[in-house]
CHARMM-style PDB file with segment names, atoms N, HN, CA, C and O in Angstrom:
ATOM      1  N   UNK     1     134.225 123.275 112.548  1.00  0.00      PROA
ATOM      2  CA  UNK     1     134.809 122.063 111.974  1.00  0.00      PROA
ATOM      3  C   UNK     1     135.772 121.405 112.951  1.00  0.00      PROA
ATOM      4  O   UNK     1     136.404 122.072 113.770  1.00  0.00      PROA
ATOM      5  N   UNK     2     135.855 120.291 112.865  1.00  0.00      PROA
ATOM      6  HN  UNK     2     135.342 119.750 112.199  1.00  0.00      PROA
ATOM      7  CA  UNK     2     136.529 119.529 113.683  1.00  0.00      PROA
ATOM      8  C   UNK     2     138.219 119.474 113.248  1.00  0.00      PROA
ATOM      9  O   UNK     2     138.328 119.700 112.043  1.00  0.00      PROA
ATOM     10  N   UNK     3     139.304 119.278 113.796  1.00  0.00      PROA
ATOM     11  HN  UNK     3     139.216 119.094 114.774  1.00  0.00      PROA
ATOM     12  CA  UNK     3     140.634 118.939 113.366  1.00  0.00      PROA
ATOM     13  C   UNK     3     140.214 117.795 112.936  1.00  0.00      PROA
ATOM     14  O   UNK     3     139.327 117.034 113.322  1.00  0.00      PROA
ATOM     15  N   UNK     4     141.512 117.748 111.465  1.00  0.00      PROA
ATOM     16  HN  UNK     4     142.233 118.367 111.151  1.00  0.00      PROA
ATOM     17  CA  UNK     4     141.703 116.153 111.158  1.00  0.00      PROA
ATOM     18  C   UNK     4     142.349 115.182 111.759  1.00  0.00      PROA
ATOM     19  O   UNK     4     142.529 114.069 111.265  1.00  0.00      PROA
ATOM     20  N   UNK     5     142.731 115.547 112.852  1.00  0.00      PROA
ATOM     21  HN  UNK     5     142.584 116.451 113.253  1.00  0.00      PROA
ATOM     22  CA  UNK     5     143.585 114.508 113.767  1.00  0.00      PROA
ATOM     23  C   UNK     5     142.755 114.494 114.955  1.00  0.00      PROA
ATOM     24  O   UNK     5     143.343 114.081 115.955  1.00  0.00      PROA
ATOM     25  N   UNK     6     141.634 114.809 115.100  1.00  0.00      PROA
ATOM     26  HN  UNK     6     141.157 115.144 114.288  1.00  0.00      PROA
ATOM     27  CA  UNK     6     140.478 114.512 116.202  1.00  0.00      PROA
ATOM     28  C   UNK     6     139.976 113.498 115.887  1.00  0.00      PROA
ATOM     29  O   UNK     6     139.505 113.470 114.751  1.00  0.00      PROA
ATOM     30  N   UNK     7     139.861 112.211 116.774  1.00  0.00      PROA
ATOM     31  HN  UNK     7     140.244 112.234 117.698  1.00  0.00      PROA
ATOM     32  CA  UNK     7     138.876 111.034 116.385  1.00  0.00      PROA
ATOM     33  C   UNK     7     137.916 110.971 117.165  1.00  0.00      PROA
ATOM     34  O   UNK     7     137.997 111.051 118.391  1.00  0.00      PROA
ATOM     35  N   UNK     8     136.864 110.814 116.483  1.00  0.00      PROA
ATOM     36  HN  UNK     8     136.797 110.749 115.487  1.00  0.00      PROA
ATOM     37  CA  UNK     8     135.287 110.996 117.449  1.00  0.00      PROA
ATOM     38  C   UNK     8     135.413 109.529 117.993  1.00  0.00      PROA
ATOM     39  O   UNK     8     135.821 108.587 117.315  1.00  0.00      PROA
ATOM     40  N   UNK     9     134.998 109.452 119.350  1.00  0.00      PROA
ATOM     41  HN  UNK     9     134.667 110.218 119.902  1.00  0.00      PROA
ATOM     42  CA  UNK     9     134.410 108.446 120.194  1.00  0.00      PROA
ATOM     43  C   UNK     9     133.087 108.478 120.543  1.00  0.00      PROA
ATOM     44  O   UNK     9     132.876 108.908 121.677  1.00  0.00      PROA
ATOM     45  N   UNK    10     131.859 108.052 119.712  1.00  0.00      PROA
ATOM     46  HN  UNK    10     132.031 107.702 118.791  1.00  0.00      PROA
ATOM     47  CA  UNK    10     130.609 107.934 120.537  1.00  0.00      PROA
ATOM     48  C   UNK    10     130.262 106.565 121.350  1.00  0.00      PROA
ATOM     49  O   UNK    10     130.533 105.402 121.052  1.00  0.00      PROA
ATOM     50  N   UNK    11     129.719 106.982 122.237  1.00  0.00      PROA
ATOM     51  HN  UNK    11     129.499 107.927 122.479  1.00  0.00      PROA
ATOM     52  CA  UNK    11     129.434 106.020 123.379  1.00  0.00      PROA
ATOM     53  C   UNK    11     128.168 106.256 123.529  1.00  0.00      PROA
ATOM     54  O   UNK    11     127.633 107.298 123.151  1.00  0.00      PROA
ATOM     55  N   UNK    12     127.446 105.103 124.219  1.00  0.00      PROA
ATOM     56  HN  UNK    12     127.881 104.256 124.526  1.00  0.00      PROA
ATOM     57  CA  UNK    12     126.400 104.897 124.819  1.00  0.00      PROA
ATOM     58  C   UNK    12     125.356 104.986 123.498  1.00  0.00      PROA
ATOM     59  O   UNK    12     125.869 104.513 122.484  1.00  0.00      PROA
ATOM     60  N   UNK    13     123.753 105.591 123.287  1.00  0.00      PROA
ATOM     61  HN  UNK    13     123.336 105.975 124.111  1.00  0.00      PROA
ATOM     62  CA  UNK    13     122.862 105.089 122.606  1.00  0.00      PROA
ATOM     63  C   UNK    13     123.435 105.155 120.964  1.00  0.00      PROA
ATOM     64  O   UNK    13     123.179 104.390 120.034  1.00  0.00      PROA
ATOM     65  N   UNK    14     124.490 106.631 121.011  1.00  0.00      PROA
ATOM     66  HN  UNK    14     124.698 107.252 121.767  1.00  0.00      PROA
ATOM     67  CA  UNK    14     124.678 106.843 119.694  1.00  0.00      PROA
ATOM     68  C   UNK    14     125.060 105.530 119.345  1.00  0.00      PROA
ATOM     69  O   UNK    14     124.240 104.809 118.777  1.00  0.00      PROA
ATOM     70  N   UNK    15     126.619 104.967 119.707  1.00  0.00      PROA
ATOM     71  HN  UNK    15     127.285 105.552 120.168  1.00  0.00      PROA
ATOM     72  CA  UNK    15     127.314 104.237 119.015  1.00  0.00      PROA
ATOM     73  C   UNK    15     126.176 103.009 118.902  1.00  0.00      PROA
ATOM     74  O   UNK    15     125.934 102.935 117.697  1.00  0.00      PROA
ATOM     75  N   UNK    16     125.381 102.029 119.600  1.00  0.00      PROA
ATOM     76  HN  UNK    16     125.577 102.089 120.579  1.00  0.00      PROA
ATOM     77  CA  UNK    16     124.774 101.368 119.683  1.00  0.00      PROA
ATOM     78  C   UNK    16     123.893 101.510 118.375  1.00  0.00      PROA
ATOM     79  O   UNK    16     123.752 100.564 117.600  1.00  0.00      PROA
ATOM     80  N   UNK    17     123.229 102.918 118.150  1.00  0.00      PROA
ATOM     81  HN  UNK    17     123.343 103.686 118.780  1.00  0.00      PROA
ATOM     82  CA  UNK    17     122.492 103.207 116.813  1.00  0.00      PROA
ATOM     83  C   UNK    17     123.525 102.897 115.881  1.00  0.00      PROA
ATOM     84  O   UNK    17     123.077 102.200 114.971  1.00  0.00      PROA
ATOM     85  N   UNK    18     124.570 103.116 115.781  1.00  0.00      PROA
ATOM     86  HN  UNK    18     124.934 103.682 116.521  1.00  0.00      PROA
ATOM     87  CA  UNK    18     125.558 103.614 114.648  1.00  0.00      PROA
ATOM     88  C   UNK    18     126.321 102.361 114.324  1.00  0.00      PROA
ATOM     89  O   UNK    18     127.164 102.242 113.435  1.00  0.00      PROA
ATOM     90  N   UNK    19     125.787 101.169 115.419  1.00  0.00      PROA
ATOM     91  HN  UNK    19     125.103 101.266 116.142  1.00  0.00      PROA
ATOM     92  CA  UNK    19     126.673  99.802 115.192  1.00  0.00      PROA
ATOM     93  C   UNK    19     125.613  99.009 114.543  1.00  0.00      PROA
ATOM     94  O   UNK    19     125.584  98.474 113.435  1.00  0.00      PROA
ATOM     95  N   UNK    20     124.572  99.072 115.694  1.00  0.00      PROA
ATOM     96  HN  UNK    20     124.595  99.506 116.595  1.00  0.00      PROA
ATOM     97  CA  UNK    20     123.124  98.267 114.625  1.00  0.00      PROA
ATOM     98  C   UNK    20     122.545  98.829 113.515  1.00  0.00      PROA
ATOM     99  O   UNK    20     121.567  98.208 113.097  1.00  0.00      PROA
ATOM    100  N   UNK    21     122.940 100.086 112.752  1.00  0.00      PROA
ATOM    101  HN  UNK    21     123.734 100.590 113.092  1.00  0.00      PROA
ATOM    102  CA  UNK    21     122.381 100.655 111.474  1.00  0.00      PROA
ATOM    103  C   UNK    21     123.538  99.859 110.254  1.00  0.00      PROA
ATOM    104  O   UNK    21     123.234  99.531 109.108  1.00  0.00      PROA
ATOM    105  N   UNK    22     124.973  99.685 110.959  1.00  0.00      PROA
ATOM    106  HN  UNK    22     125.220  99.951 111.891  1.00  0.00      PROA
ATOM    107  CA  UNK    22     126.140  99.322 110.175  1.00  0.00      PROA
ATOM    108  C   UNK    22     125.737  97.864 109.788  1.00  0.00      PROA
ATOM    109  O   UNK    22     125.983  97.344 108.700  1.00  0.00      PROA
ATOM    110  N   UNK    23     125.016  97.217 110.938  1.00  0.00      PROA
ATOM    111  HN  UNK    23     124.815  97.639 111.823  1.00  0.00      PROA
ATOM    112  CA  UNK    23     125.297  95.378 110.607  1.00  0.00      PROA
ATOM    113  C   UNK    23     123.900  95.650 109.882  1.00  0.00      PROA
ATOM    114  O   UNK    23     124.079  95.025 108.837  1.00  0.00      PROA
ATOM    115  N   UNK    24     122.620  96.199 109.793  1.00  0.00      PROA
ATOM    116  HN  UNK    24     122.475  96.707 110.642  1.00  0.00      PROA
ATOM    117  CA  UNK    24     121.652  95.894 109.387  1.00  0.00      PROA
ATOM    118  C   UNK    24     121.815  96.187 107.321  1.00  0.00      PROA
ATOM    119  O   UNK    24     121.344  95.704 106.292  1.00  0.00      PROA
ATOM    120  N   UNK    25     122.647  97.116 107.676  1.00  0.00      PROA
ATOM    121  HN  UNK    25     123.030  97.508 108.512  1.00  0.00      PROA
ATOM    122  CA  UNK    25     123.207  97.887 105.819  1.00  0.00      PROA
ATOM    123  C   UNK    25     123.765  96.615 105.370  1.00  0.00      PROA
ATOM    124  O   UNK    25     123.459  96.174 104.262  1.00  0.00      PROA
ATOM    125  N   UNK    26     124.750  95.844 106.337  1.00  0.00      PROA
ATOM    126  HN  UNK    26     124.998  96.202 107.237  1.00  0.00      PROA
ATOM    127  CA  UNK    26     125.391  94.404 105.644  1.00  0.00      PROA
ATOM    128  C   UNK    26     123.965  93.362 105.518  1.00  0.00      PROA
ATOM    129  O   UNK    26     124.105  92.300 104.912  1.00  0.00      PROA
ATOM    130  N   UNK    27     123.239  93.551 105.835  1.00  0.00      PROA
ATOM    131  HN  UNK    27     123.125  94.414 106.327  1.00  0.00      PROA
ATOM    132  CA  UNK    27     122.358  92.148 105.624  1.00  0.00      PROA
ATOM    133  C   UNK    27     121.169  92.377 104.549  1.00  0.00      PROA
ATOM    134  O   UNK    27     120.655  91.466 103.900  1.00  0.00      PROA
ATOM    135  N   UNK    28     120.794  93.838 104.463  1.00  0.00      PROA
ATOM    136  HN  UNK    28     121.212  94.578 104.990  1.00  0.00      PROA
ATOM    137  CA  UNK    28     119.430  94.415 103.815  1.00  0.00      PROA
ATOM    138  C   UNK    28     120.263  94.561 102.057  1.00  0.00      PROA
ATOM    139  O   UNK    28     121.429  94.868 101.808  1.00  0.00      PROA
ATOM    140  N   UNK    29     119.207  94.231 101.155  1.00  0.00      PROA
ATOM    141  HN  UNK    29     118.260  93.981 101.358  1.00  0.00      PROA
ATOM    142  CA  UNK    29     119.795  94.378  99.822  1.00  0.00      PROA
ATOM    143  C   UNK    29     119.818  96.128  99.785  1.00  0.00      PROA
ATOM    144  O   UNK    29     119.258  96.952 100.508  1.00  0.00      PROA
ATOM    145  N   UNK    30     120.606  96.259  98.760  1.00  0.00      PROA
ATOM    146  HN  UNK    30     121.061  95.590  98.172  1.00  0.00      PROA
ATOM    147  CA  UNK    30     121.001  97.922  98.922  1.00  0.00      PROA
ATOM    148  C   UNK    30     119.481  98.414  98.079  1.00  0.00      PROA
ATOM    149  O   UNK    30     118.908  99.475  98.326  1.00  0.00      PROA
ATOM    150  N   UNK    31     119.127  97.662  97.325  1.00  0.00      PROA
ATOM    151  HN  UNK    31     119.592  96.800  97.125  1.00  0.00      PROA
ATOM    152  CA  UNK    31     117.766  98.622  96.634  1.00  0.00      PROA
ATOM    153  C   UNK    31     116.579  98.472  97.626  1.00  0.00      PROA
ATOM    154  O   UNK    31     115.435  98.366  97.184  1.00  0.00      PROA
ATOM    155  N   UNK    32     116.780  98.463  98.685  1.00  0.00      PROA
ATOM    156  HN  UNK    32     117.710  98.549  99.044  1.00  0.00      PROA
ATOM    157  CA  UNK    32     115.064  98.143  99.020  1.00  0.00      PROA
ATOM    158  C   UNK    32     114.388  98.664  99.105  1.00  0.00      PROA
ATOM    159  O   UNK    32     113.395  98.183  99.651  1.00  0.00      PROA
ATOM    160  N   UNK    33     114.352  99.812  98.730  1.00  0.00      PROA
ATOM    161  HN  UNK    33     115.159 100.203  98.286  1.00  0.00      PROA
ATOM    162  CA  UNK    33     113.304 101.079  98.637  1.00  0.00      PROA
ATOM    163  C   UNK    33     112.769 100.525  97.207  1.00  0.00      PROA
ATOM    164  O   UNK    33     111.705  99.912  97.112  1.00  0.00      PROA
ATOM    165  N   UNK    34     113.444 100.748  96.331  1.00  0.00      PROA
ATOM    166  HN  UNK    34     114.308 101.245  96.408  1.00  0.00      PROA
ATOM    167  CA  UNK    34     113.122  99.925  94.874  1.00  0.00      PROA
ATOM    168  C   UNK    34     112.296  99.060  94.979  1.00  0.00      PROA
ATOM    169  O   UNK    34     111.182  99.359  94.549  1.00  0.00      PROA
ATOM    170  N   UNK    35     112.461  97.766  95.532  1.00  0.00      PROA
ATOM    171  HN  UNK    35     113.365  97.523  95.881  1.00  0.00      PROA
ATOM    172  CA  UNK    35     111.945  96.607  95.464  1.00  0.00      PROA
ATOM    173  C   UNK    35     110.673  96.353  96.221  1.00  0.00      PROA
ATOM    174  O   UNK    35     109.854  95.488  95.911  1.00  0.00      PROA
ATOM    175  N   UNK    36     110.523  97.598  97.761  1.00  0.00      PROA
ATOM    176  HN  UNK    36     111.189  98.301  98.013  1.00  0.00      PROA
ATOM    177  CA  UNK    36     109.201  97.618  98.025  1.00  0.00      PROA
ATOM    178  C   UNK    36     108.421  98.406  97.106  1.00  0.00      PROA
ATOM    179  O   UNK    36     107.360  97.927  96.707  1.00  0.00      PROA
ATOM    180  N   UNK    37     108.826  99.659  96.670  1.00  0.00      PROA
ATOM    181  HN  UNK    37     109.688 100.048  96.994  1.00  0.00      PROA
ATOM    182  CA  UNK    37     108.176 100.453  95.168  1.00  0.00      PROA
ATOM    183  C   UNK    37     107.302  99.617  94.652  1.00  0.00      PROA
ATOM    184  O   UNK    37     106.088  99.551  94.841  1.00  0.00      PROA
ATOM    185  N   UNK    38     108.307  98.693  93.688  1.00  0.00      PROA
ATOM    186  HN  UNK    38     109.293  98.747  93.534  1.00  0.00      PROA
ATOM    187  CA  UNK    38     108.063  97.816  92.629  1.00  0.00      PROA
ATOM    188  C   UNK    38     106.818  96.716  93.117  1.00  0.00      PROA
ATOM    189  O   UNK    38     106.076  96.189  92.288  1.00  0.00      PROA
ATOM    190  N   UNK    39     106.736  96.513  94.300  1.00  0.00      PROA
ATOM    191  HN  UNK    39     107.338  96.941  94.974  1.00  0.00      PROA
ATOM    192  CA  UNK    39     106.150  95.260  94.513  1.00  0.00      PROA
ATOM    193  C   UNK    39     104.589  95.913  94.767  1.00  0.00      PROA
ATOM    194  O   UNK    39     103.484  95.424  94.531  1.00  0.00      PROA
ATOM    195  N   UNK    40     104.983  97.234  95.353  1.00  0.00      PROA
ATOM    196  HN  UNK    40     105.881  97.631  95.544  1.00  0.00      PROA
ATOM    197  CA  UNK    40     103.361  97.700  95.745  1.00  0.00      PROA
ATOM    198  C   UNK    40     102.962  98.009  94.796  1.00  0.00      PROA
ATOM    199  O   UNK    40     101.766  97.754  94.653  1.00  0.00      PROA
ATOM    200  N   UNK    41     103.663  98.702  93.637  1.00  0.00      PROA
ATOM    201  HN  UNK    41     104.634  98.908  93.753  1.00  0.00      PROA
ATOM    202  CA  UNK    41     103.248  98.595  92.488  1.00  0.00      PROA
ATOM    203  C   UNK    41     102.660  97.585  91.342  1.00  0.00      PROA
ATOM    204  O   UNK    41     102.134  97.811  90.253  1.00  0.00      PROA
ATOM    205  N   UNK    42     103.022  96.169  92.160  1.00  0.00      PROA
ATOM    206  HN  UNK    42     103.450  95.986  93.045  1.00  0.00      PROA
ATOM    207  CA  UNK    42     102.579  94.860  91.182  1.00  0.00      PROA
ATOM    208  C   UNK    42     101.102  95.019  92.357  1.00  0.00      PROA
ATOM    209  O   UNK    42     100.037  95.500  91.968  1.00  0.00      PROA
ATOM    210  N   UNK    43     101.269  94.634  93.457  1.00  0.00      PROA
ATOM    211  HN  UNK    43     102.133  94.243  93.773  1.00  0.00      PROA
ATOM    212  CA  UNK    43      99.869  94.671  93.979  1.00  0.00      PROA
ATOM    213  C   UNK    43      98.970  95.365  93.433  1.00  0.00      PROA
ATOM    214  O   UNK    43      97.886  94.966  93.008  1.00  0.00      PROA
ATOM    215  N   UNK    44      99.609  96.971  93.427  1.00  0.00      PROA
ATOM    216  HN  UNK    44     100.489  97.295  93.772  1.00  0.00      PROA
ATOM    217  CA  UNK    44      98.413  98.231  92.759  1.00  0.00      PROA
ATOM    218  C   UNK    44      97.563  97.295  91.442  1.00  0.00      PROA
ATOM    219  O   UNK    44      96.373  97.550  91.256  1.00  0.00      PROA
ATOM    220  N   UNK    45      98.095  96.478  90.781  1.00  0.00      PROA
ATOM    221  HN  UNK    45      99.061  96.271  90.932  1.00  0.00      PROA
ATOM    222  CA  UNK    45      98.163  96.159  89.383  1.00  0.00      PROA
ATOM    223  C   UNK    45      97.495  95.180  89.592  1.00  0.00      PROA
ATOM    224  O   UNK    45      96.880  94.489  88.781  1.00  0.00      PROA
ATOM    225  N   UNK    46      97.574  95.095  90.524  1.00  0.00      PROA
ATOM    226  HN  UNK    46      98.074  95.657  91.183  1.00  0.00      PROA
ATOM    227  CA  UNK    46      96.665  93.231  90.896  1.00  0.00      PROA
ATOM    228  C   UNK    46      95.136  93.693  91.054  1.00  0.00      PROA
ATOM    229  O   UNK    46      94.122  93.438  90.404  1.00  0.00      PROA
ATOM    230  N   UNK    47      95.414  94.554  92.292  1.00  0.00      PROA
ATOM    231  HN  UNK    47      96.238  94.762  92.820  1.00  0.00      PROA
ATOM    232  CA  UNK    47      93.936  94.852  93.011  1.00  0.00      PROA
ATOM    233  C   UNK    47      93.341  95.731  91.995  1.00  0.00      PROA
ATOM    234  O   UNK    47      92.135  95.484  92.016  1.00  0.00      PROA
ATOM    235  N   UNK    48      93.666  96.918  90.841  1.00  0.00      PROA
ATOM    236  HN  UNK    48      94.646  97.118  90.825  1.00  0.00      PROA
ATOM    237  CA  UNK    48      92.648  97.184  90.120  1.00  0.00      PROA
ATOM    238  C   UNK    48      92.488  96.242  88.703  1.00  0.00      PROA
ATOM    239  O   UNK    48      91.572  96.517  87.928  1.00  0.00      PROA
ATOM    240  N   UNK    49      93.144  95.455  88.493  1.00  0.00      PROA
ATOM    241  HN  UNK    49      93.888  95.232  89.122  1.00  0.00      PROA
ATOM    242  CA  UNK    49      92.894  94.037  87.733  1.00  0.00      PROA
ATOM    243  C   UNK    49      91.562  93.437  88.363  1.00  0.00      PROA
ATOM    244  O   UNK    49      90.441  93.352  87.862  1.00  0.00      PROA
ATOM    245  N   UNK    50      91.978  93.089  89.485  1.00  0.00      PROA
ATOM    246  HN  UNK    50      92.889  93.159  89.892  1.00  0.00      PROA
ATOM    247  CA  UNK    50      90.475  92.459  90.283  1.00  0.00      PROA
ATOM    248  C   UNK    50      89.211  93.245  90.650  1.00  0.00      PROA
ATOM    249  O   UNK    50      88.177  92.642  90.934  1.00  0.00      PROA
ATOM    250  N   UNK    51      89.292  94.771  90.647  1.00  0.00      PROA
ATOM    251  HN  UNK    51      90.132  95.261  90.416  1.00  0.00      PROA
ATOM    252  CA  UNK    51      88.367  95.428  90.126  1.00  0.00      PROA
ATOM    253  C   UNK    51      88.025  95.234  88.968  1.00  0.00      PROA
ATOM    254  O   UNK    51      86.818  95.058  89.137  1.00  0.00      PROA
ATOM    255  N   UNK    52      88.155  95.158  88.152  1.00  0.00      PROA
ATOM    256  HN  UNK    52      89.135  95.301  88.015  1.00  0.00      PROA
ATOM    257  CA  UNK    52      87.924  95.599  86.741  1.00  0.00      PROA
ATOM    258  C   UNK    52      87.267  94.457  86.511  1.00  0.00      PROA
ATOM    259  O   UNK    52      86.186  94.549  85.929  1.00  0.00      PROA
ATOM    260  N   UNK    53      87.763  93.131  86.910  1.00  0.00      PROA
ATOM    261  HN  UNK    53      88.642  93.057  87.382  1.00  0.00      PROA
ATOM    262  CA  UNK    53      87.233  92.110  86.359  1.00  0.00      PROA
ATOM    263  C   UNK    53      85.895  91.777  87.060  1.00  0.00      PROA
ATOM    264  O   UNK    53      84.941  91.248  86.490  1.00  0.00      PROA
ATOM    265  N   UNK    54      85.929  92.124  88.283  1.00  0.00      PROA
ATOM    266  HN  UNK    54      86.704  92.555  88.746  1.00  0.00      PROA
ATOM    267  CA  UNK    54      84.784  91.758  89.343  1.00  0.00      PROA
ATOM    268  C   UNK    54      83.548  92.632  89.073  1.00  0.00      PROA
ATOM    269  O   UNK    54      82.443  92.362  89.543  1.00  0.00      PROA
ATOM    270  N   UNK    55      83.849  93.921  88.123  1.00  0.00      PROA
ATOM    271  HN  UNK    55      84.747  94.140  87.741  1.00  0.00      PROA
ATOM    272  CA  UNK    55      83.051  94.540  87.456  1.00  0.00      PROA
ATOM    273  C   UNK    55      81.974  94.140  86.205  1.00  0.00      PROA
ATOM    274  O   UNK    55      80.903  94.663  85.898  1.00  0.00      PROA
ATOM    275  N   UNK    56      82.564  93.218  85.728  1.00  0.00      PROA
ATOM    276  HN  UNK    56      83.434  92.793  85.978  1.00  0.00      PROA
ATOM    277  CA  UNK    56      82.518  92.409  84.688  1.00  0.00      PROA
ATOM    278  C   UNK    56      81.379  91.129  84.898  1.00  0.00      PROA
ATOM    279  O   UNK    56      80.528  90.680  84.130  1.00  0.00      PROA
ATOM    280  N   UNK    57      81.774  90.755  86.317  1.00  0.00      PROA
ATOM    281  HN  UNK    57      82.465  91.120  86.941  1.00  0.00      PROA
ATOM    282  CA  UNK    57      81.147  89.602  86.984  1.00  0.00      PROA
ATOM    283  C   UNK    57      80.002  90.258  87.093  1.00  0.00      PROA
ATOM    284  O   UNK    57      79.957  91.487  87.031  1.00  0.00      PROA
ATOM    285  N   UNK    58      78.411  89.116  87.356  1.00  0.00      PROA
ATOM    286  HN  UNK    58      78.447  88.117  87.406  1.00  0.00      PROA
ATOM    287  CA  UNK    58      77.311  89.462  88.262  1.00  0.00      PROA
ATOM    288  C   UNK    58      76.908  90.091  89.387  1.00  0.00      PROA
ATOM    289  O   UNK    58      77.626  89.795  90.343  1.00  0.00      PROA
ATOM    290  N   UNK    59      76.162  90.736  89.605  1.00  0.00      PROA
ATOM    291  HN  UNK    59      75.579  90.976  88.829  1.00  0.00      PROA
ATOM    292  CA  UNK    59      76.392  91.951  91.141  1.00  0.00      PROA
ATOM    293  C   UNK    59      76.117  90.682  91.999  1.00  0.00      PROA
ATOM    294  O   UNK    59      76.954  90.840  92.887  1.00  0.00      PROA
ATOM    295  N   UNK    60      75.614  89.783  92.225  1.00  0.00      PROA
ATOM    296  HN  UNK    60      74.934  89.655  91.503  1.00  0.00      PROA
ATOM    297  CA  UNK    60      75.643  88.637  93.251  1.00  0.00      PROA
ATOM    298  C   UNK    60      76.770  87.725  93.293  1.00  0.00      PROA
ATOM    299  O   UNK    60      76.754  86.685  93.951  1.00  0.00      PROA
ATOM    300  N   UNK    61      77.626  88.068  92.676  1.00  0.00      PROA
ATOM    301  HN  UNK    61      77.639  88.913  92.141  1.00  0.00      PROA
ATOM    302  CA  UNK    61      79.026  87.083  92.544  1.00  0.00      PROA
ATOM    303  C   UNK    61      80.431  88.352  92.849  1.00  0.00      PROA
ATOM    304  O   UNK    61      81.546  88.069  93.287  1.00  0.00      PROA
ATOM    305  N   UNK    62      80.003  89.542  92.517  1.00  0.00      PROA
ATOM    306  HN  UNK    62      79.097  89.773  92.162  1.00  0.00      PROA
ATOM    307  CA  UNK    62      81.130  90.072  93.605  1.00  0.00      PROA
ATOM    308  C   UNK    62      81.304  90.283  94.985  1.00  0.00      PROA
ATOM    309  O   UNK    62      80.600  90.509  95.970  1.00  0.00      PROA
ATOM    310  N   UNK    63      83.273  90.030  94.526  1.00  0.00      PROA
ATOM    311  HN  UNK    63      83.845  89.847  93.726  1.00  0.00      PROA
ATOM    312  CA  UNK    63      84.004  90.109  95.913  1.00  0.00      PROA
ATOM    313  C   UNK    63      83.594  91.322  96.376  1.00  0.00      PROA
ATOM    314  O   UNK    63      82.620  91.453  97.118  1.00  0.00      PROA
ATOM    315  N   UNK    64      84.337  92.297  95.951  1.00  0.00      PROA
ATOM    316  HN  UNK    64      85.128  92.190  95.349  1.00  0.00      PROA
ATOM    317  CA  UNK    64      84.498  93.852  96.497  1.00  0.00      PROA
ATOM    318  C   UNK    64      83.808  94.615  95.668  1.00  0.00      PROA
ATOM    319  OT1 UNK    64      83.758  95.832  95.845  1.00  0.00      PROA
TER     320      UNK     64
END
């Protein structure tokens, strides 16, 4: 363990990682794991929708 009166100085690639991970956290919404989830999940919902229906259709009139 480190003393509590030790202050870390990183330099070179670390701090560079550790400065551009800090400004990118200020700009990215905090759920975005959520919100890509959610969205591949509306696609999922789309594309077997458009199965289902294209099933429905004439075998000379389907897409996929």
């Amino acid at each position: 363990p480190e003393p509590v009166n030790h202050r870390r100085h990183d330099r070179g690639m670390r701090r560079a990682a550790r400065k551009s991970r800090d400004g990118l956290a200020m700009i990215l919404p905090s759920n975005l794991t959520g919100s890509i989830g959610r969205s591949l999940m509306i696609m999922g919902a789309g594309l077997l929708t458009l199965r289902v229906l294209d099933l429905l259709v004439d075998q000379d009139e389907q897409l996929y």
